[in-house]
Structure formats: C-alpha cells, structure tokens
Backbone as CSV, one residue per row, in Angstrom:
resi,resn,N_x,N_y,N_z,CA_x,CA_y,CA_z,C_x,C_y,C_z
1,UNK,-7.727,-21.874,0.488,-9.145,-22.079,0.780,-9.728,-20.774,1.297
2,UNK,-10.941,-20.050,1.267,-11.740,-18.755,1.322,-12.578,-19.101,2.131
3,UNK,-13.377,-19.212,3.040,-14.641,-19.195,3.769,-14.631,-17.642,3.991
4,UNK,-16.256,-17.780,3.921,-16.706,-16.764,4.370,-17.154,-16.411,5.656
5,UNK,-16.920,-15.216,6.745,-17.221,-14.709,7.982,-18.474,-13.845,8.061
6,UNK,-18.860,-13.204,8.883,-19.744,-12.268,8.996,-19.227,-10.976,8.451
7,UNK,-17.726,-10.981,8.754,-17.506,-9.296,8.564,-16.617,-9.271,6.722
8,UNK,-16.788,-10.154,6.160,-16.459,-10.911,4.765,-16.009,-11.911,4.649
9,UNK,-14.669,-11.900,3.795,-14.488,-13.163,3.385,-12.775,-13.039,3.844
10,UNK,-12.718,-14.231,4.952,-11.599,-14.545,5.346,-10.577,-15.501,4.519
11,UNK,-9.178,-15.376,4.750,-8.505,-15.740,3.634,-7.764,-16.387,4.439
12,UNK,-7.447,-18.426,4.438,-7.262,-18.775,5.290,-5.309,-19.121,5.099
13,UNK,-4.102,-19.362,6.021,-3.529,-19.093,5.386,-2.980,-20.530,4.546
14,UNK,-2.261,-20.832,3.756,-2.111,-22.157,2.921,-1.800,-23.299,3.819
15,UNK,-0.832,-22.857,5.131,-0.409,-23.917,5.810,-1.610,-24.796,6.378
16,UNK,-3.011,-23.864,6.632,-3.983,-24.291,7.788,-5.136,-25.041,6.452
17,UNK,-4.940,-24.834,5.131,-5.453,-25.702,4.589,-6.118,-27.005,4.731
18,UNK,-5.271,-28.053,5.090,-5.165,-29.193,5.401,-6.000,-29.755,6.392
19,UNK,-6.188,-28.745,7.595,-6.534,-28.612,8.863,-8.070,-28.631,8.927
20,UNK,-8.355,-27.279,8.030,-10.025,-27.310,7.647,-10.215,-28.653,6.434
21,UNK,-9.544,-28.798,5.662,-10.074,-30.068,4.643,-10.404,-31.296,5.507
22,UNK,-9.530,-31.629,5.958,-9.770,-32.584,7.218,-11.076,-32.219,7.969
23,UNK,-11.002,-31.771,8.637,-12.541,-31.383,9.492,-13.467,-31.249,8.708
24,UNK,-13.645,-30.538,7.556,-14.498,-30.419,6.201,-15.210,-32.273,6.087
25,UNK,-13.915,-32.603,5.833,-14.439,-34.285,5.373,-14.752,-34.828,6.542
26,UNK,-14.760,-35.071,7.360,-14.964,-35.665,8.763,-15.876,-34.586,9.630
27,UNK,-16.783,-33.949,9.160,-17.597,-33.356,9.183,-18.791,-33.750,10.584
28,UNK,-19.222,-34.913,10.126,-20.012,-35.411,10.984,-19.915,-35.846,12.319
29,UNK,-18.772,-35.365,13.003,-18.202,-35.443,14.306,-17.231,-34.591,14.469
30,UNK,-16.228,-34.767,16.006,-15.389,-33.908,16.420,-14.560,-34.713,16.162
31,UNK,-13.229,-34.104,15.733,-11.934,-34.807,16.106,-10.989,-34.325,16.820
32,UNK,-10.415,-35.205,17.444,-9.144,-35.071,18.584,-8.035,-34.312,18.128
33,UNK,-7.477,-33.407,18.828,-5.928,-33.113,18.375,-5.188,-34.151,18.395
34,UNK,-5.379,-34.633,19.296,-4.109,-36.222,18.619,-4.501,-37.200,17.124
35,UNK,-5.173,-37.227,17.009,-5.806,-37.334,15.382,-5.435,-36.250,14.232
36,UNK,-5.480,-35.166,14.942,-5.268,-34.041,13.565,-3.458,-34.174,13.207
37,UNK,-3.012,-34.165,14.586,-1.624,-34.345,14.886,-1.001,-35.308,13.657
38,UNK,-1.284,-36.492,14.395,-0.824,-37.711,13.911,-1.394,-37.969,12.501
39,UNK,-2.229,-37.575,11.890,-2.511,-37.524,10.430,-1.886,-36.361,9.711
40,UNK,-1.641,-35.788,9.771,-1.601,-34.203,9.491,0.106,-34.056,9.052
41,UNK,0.432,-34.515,10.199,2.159,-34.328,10.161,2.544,-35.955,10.775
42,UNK,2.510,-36.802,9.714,2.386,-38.415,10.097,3.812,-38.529,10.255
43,UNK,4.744,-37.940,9.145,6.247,-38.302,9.350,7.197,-37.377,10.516
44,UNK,6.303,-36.875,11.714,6.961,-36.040,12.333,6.589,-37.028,13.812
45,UNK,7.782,-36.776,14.760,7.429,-37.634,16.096,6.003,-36.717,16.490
46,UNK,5.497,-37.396,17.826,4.513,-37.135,18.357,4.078,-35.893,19.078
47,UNK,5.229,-35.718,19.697,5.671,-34.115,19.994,5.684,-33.246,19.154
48,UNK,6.601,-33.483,18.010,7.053,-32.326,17.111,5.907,-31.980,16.361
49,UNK,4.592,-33.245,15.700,3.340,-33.380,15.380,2.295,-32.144,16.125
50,UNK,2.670,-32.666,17.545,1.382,-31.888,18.357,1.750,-30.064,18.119
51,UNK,3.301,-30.184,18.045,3.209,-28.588,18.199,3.231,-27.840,16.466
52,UNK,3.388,-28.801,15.571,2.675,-28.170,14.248,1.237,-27.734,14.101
53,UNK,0.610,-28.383,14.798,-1.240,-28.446,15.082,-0.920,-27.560,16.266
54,UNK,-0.653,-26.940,17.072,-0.758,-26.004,17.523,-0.239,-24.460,16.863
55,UNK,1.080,-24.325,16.226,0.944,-23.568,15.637,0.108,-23.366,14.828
56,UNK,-0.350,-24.120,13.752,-1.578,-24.217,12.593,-2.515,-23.163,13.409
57,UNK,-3.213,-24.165,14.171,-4.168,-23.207,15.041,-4.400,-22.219,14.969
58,UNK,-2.773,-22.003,15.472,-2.756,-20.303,16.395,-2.766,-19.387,14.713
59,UNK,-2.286,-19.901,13.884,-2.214,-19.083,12.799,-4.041,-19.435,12.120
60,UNK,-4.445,-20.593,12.315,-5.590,-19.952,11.770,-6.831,-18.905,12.951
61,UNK,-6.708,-18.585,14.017,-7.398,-18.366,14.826,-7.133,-16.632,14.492
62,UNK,-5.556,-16.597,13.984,-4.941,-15.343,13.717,-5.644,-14.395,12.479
63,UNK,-5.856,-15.126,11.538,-6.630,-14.657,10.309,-7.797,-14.663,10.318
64,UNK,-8.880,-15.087,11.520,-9.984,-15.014,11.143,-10.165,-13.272,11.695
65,UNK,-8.816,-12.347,12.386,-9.247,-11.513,12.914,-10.775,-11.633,13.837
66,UNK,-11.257,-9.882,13.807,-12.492,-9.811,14.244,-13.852,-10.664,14.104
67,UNK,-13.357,-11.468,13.079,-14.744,-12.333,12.526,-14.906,-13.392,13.656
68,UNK,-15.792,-13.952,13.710,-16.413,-15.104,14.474,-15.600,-16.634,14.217
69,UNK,-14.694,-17.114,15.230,-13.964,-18.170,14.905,-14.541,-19.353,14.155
70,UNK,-13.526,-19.982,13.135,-13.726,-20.969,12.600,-13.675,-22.426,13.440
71,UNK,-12.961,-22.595,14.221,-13.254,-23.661,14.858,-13.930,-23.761,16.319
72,UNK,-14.790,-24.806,16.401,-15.262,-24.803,17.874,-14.864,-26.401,18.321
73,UNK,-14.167,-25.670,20.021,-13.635,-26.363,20.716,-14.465,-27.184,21.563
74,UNK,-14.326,-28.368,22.103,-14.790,-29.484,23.337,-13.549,-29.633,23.867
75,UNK,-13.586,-29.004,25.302,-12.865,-29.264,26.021,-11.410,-28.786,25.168
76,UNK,-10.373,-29.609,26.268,-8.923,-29.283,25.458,-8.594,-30.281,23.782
77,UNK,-9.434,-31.145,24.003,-9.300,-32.373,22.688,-9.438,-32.107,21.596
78,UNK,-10.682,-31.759,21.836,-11.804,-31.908,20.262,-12.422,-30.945,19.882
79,UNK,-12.186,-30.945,18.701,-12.834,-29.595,17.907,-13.614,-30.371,16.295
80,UNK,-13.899,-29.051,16.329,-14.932,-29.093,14.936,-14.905,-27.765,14.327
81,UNK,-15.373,-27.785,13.015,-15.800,-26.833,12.311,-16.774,-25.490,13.259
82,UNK,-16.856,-24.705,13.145,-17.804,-23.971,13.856,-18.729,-23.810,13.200
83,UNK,-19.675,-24.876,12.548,-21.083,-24.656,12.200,-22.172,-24.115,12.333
84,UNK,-22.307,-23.392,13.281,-23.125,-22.388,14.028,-22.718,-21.016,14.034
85,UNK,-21.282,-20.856,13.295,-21.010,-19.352,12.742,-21.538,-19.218,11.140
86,UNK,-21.268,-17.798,11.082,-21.433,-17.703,9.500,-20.835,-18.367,8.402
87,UNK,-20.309,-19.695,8.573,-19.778,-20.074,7.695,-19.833,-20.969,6.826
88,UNK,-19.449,-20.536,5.345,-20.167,-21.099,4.341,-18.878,-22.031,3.296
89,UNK,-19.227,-23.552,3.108,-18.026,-24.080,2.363,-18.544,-24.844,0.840
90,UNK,-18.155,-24.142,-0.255,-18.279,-25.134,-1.029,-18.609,-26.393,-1.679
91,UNK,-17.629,-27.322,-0.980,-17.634,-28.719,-1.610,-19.088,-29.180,-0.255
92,UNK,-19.569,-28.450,0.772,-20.259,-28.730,1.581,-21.722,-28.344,0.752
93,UNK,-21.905,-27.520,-0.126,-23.402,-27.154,-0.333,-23.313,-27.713,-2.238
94,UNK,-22.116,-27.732,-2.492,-21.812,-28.799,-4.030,-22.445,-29.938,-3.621
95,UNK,-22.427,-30.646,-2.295,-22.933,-32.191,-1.892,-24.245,-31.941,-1.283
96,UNK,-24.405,-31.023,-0.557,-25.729,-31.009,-0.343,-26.931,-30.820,-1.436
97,UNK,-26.791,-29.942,-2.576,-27.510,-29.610,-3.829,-27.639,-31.112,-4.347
98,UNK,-26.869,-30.956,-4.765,-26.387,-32.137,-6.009,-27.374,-33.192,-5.826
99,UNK,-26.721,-34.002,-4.364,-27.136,-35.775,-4.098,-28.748,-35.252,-3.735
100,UNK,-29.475,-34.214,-2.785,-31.242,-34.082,-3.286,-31.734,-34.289,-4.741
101,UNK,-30.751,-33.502,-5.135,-31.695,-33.095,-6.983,-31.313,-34.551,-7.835
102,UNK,-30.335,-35.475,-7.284,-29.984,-36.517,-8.242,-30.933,-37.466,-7.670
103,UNK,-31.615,-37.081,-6.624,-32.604,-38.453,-6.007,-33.901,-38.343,-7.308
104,UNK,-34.260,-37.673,-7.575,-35.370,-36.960,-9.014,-34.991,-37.371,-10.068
105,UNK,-35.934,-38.242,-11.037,-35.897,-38.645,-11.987,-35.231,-37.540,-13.219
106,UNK,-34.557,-37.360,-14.103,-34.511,-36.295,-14.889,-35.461,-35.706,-15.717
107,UNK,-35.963,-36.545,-16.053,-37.524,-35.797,-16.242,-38.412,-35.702,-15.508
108,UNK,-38.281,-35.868,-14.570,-39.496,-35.580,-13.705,-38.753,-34.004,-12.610
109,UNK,-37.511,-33.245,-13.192,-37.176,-32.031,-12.593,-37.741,-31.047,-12.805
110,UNK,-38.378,-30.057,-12.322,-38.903,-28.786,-12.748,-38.052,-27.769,-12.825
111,UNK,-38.398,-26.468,-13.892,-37.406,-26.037,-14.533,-36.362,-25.509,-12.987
112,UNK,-36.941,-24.985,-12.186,-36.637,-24.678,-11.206,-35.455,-25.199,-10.267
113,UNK,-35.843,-26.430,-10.307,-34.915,-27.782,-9.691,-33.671,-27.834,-11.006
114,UNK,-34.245,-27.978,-12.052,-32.790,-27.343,-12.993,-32.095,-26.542,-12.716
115,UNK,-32.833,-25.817,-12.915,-31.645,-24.373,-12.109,-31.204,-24.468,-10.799
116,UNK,-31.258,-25.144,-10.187,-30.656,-25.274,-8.779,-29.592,-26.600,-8.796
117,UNK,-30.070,-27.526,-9.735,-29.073,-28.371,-9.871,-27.796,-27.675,-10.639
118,UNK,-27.742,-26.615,-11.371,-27.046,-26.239,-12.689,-26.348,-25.143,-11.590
119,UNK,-26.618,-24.546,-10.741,-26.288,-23.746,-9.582,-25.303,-24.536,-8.597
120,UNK,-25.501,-25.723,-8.613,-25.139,-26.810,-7.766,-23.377,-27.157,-8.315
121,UNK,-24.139,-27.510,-9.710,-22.585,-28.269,-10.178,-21.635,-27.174,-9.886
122,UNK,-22.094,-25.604,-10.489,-21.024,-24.916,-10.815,-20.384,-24.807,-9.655
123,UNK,-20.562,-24.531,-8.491,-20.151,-24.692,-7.097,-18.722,-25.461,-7.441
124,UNK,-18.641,-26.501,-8.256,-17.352,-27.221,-8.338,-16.357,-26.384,-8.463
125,UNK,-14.958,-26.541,-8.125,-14.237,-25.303,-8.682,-12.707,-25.869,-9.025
126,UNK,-12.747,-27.079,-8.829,-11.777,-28.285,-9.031,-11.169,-29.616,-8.239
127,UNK,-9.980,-29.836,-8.539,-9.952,-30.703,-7.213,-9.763,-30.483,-5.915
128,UNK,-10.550,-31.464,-4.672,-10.046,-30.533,-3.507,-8.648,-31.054,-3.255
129,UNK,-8.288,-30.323,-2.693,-6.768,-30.072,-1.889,-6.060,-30.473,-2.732
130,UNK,-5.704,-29.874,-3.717,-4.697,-30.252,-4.743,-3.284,-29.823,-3.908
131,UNK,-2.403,-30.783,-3.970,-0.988,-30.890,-3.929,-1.034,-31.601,-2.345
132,UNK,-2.234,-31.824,-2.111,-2.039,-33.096,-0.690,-2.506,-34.306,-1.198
133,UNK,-1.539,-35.249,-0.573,-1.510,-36.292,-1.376,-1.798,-37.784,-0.413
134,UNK,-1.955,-37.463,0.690,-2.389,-38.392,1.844,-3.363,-38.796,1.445
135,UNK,-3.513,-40.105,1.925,-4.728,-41.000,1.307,-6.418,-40.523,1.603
136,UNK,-6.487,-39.913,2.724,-7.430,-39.111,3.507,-7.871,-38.156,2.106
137,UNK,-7.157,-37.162,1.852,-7.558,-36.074,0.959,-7.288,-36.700,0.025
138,UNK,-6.765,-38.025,-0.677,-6.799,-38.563,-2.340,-8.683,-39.344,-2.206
139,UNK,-9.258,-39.534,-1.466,-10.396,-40.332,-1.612,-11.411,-39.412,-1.051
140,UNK,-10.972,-38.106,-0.648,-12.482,-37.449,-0.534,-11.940,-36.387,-1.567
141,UNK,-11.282,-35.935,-2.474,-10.490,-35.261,-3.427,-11.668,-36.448,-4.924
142,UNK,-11.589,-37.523,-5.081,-11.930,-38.361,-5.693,-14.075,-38.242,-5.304
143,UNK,-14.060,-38.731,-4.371,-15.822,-38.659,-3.813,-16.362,-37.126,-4.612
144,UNK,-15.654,-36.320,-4.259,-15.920,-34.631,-4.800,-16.452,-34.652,-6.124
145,UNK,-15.121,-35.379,-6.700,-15.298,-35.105,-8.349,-16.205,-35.832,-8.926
146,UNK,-16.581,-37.364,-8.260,-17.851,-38.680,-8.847,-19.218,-37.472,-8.335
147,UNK,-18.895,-36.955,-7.692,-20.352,-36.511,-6.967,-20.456,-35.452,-7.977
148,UNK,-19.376,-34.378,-8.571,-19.586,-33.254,-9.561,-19.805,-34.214,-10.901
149,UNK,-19.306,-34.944,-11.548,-19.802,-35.699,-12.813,-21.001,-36.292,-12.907
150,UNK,-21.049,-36.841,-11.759,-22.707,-37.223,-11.276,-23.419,-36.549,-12.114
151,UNK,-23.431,-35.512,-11.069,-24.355,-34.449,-10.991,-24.625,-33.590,-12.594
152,UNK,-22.987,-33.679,-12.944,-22.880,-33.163,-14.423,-23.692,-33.821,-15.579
153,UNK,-24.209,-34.857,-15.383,-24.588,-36.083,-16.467,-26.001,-35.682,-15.638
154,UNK,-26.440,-35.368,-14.610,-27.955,-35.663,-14.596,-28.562,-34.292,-14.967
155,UNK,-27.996,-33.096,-15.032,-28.030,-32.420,-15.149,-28.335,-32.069,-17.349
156,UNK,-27.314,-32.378,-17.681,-27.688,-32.867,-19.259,-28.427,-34.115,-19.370
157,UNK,-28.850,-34.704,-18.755,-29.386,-35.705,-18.778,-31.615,-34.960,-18.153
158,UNK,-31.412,-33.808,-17.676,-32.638,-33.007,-17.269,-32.593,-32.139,-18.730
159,UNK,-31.795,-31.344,-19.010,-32.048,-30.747,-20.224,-32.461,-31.233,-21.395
160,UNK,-31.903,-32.622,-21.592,-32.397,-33.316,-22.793,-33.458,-34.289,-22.714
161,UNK,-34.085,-34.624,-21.563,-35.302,-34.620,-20.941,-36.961,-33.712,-21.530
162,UNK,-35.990,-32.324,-21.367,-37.117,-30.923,-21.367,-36.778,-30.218,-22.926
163,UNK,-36.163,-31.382,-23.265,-35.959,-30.678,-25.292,-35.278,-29.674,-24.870
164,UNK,-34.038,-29.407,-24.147,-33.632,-28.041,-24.237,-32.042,-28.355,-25.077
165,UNK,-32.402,-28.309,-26.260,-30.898,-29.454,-26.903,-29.765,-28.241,-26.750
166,UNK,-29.959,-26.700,-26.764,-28.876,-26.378,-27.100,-27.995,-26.295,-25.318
167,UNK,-28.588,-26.189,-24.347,-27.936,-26.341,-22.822,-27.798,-27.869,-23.007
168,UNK,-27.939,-29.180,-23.447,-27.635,-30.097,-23.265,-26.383,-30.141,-24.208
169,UNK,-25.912,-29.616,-25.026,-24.615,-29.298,-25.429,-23.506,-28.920,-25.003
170,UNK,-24.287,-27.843,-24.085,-23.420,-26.865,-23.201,-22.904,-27.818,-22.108
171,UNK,-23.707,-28.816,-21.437,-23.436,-29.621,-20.412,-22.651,-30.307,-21.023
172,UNK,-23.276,-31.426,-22.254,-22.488,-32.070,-21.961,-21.681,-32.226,-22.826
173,UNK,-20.790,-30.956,-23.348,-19.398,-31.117,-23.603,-18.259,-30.998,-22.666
174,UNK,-19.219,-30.047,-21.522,-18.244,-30.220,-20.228,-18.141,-31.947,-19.559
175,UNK,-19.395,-32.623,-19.462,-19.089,-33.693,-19.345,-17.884,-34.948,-20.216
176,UNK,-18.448,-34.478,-21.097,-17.407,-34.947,-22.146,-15.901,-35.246,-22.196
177,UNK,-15.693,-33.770,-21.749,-14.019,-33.431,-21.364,-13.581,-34.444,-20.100
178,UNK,-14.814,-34.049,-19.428,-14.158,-34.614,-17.922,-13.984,-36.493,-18.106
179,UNK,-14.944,-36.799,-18.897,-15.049,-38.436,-18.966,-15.595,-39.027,-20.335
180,UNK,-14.063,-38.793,-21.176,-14.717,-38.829,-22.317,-14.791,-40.178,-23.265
181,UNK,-14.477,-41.147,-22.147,-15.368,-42.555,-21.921,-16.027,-43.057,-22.374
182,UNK,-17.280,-42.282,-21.762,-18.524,-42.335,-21.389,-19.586,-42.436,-22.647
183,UNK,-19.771,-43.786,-22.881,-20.294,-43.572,-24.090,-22.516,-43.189,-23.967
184,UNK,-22.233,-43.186,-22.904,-23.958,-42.517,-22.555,-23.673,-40.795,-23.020
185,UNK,-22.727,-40.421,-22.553,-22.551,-38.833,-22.689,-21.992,-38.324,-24.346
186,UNK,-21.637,-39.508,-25.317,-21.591,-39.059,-26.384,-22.678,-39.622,-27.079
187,UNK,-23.823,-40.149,-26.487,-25.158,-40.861,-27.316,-26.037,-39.617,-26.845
188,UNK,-26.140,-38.640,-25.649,-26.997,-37.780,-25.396,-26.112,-36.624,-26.399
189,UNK,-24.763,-36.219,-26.764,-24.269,-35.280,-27.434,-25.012,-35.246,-28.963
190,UNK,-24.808,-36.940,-29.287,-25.418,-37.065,-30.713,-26.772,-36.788,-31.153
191,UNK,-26.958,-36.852,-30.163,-28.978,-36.590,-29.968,-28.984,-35.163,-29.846
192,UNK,-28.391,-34.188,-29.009,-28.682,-33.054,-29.345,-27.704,-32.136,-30.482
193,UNK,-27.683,-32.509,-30.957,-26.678,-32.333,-32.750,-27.227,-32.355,-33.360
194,UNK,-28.114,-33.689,-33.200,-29.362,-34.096,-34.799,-30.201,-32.974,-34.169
195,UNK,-31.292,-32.728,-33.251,-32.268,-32.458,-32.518,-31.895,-30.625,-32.916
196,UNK,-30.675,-30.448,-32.637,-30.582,-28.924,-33.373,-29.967,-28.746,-34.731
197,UNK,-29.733,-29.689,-35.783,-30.229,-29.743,-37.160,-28.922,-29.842,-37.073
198,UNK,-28.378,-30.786,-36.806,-26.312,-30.426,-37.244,-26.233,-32.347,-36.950
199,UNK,-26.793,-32.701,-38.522,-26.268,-34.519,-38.422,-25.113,-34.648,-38.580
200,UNK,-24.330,-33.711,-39.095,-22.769,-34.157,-39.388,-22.080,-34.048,-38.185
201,UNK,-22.478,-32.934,-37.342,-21.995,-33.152,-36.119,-22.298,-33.909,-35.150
202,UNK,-23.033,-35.077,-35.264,-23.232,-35.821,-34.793,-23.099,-36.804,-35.185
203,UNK,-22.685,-37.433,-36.262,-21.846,-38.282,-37.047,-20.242,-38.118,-36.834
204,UNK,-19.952,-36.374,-36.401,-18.570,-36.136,-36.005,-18.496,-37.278,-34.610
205,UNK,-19.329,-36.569,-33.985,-19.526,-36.687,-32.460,-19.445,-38.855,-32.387
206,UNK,-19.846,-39.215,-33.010,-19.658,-40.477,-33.112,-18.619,-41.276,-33.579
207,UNK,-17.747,-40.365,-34.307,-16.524,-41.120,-34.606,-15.591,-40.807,-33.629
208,UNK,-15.595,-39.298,-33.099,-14.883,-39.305,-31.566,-14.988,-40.710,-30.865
209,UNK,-16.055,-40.823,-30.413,-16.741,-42.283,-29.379,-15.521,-43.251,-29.832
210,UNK,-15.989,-43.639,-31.532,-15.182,-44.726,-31.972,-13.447,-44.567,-31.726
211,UNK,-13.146,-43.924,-32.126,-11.334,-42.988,-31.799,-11.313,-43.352,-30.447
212,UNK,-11.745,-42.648,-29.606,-10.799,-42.567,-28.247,-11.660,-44.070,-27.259
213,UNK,-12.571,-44.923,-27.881,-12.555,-45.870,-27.498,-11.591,-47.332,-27.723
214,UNK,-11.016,-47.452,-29.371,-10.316,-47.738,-30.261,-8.932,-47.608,-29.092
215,UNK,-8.374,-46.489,-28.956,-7.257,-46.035,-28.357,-6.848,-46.356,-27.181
216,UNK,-8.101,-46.058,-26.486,-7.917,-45.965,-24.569,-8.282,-47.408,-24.532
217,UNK,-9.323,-48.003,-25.205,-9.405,-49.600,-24.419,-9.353,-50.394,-25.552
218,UNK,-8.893,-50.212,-26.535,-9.233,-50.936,-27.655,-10.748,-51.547,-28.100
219,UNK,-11.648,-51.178,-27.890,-12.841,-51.907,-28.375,-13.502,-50.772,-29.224
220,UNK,-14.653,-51.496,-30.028,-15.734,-50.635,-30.396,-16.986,-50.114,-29.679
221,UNK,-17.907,-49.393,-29.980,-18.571,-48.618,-29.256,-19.972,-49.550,-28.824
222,UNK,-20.150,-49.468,-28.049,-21.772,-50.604,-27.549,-23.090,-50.548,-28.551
223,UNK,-23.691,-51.934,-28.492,-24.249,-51.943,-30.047,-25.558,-50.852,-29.898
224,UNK,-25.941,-49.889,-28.696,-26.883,-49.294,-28.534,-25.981,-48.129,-29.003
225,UNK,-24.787,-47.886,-28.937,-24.440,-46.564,-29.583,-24.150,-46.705,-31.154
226,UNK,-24.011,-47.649,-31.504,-24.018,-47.974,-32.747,-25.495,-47.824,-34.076
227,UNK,-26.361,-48.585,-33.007,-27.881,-48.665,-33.460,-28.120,-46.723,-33.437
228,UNK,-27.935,-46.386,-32.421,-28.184,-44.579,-32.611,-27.822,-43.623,-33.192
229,UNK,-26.449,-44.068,-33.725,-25.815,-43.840,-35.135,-26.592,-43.988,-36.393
230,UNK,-26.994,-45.270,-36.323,-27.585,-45.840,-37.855,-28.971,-44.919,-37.923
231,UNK,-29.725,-45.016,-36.711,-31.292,-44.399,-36.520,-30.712,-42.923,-36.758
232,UNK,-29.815,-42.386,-36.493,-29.814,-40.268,-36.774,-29.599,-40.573,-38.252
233,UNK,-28.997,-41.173,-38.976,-28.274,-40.926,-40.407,-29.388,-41.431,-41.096
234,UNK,-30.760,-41.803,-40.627,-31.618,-42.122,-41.658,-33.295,-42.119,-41.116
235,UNK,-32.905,-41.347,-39.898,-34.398,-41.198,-39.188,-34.686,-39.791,-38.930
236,UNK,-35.924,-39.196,-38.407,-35.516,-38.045,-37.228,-34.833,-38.462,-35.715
237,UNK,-34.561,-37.105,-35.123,-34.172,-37.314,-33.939,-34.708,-38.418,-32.817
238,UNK,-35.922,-37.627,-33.117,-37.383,-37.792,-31.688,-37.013,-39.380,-32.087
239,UNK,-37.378,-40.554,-33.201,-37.420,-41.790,-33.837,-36.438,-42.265,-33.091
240,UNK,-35.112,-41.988,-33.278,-33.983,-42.374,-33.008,-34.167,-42.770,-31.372
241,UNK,-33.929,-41.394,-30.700,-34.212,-41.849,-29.460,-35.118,-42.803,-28.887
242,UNK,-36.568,-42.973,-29.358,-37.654,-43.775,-29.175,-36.902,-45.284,-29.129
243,UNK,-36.561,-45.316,-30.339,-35.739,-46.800,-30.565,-35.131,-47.007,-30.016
244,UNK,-34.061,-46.188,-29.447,-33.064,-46.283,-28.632,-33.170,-46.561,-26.957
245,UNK,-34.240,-45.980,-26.979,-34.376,-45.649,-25.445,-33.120,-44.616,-24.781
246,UNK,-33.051,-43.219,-25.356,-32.376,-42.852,-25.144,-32.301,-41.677,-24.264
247,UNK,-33.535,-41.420,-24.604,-33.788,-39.606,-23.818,-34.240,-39.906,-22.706
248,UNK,-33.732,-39.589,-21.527,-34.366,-39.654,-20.315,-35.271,-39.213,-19.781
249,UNK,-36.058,-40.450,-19.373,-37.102,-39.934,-18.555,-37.823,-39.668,-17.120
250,UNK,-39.107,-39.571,-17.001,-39.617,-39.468,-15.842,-39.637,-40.227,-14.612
C-alpha cells in the first residue's frame, strides 16, 4: 500500500498493510488496540496478539520517517487514521467520486461530471488487500469492487447518453470483462456497434450474450435483449433504442 506524505510518497511496509486497511474501512471512528489486536492476529493468544500490533506500529511509525505520522492516537487505546495530515488514499476518494456522480441521472451528467466520474473509476487499481482473507477485508475487498462496476456501468451508461458511442465501447468492454453477465452491458455494447456503423459487430456482440449465458446459467437472453437484436438487424440505431427503451436517460 503507498500513501502519500508531505515530503512524498511513503512506502508502507507489507506487514503494516492490514493495519491501515482496517482503519481505512472502519474509517468513521477510532479503534482500540485490543480490537486491532484481536482481529488482526485472531489465531495468536492475547498477549502474543497485543505485541504483533505493537511491533506493526513501531514499524509503521518507522517508515513514515520525517513525514507527518500516519496514525493519530487517543490516549493509550485508540487510534485512527491521521486525517488531518497530508494524506491521501485511494479506495477513499474511488468512494467518494463515484457514489456523488452515481446520485445524477446519466443523462442528466455534464461533460465535466463525466470526466470526473471517468477520473473516479480509474482510481480503481484492483482488489483491496489481496491475499487477506479475513472476513473483514473479504466484504470491504467485495463493497470496493460493486462500488467500481457501479460506477463502471454509469459511466458508459453517461457516454451513451451524450452519443459518445466510440468511449461507450471503451467503457464498456471493460465492463464487460469484469461482469460479463450482464446483459444491460451487452445491450448498451450492441447499441454502440450499430451507432458506429459495425452491425455485424453487434450481432457478434449478441451471440456472446447468448454463449456465455447458455453456459454459465443455462438460459437464453431476456426478451428485451432479444427484441434489440431483431430492431439493429432491420432498423437504425436511434429506432432500436427508442423501442427498446434503451439509451439512458435524464
């Protein structure tokens, strides 16, 4: 994990990981060393617990060098993040962007608010705390990623809004990958295929749907992705969608 200090960018070391993810997610208050303890190092006695969270500590207090400490203390107990230093986290301004700009209709975003949502997603940078596996970091590891797909789908879901078919491609094939499910995210793919003059690829793009729906759950594709099929292979775009109710709006 990287946060940034005043005097750059501190490099925190792998063990103390855990330590900031925790406080990261539990954000909205202080927590106890006997909490960090006893979660942290659950299969270790209570003792042997407390003095892993003290070393941790001392090793992250060690790397922030000269910079302005990362954690702030209450009393001997409780600590927190030091929010009132220079410090800046990721999955913290990925959630702050995101859940404002997803309160906004997709068409009703200005180009501006696009770009700040599209600023937003990229912030993602994968899963958090990969290789911790405690239930704590498996369900805010999980919240992260619904909140980046979210965001990923409203985001192509604003571009194809504002006719911008060839960035609604760009989105949402990344969406695609991530949840390729999703049969809303291959009815906005098919729409911007026809919409930039490529029906076969969007006739491709529809037999994908059918395939890996066929496979993963056995069924066929919903009769609104079906109907949007029939409307591209014998309509224009703009038609299709109309009928469909497909392009999002204001």
């Amino acid at each position: 994990m990287v946060t940034a200090g005043a005097t750059g960018t501190v490099r925190v070391p792998t063990s103390c990981h855990a330590i900031l993810g925790y406080l990261i997610a539990h954000r909205r208050r202080r927590v106890s060393r006997s909490e960090l303890a006893e979660t942290l190092w659950h299969r270790n006695s209570g003792d042997h617990a407390r003095r892993c969270l003290s070393t941790a500590l001392w090793r992250l207090k060690r790397s922030t060098g000269s910079a302005p400490p990362l954690l702030s203390f209450r009393g001997a107990e409780e600590l927190s993040l030091n929010w009132a230093g220079p410090i800046w986290v990721d999955s913290v301004a990925l959630e702050l962007r995101v859940t404002r700009l997803r309160r906004i209709a997709p068409g009703a975003l200005a180009d501006a608010e696009i770009g700040r949502l599209q600023r937003g997603v990229r912030l993602y940078r994968g899963d958090y705390l990969m290789g911790i596996d405690d239930e704590w970091a498996v369900c805010e590891r999980q919240r992260l990623r619904n909140l980046y797909v979210d965001g990923l789908y409203h985001l192509t879901s604003a571009y194809a809004a504002a006719s911008k078919w060839a960035a609604t491609l760009e989105w949402g094939r990344r969406l695609n990958q991530e949840e390729p499910l999703r049969e809303d995210v291959h009815r906005l793919l098919m729409l911007a295929y026809a919409h930039t003059g490529n029906r076969a690829k969007a006739a491709a793009q529809y037999r994908q749907c059918e395939r890996i729906l066929d496979s993963e759950l056995g069924v066929a594709p919903m009769l609104e992705t079906q109907e949007l099929h029939r409307q591209l292979m014998r309509s224009t775009p703009r038609e299709a969608a109309v009928a469909t109710n497909e392009v999002p709006g204001g």
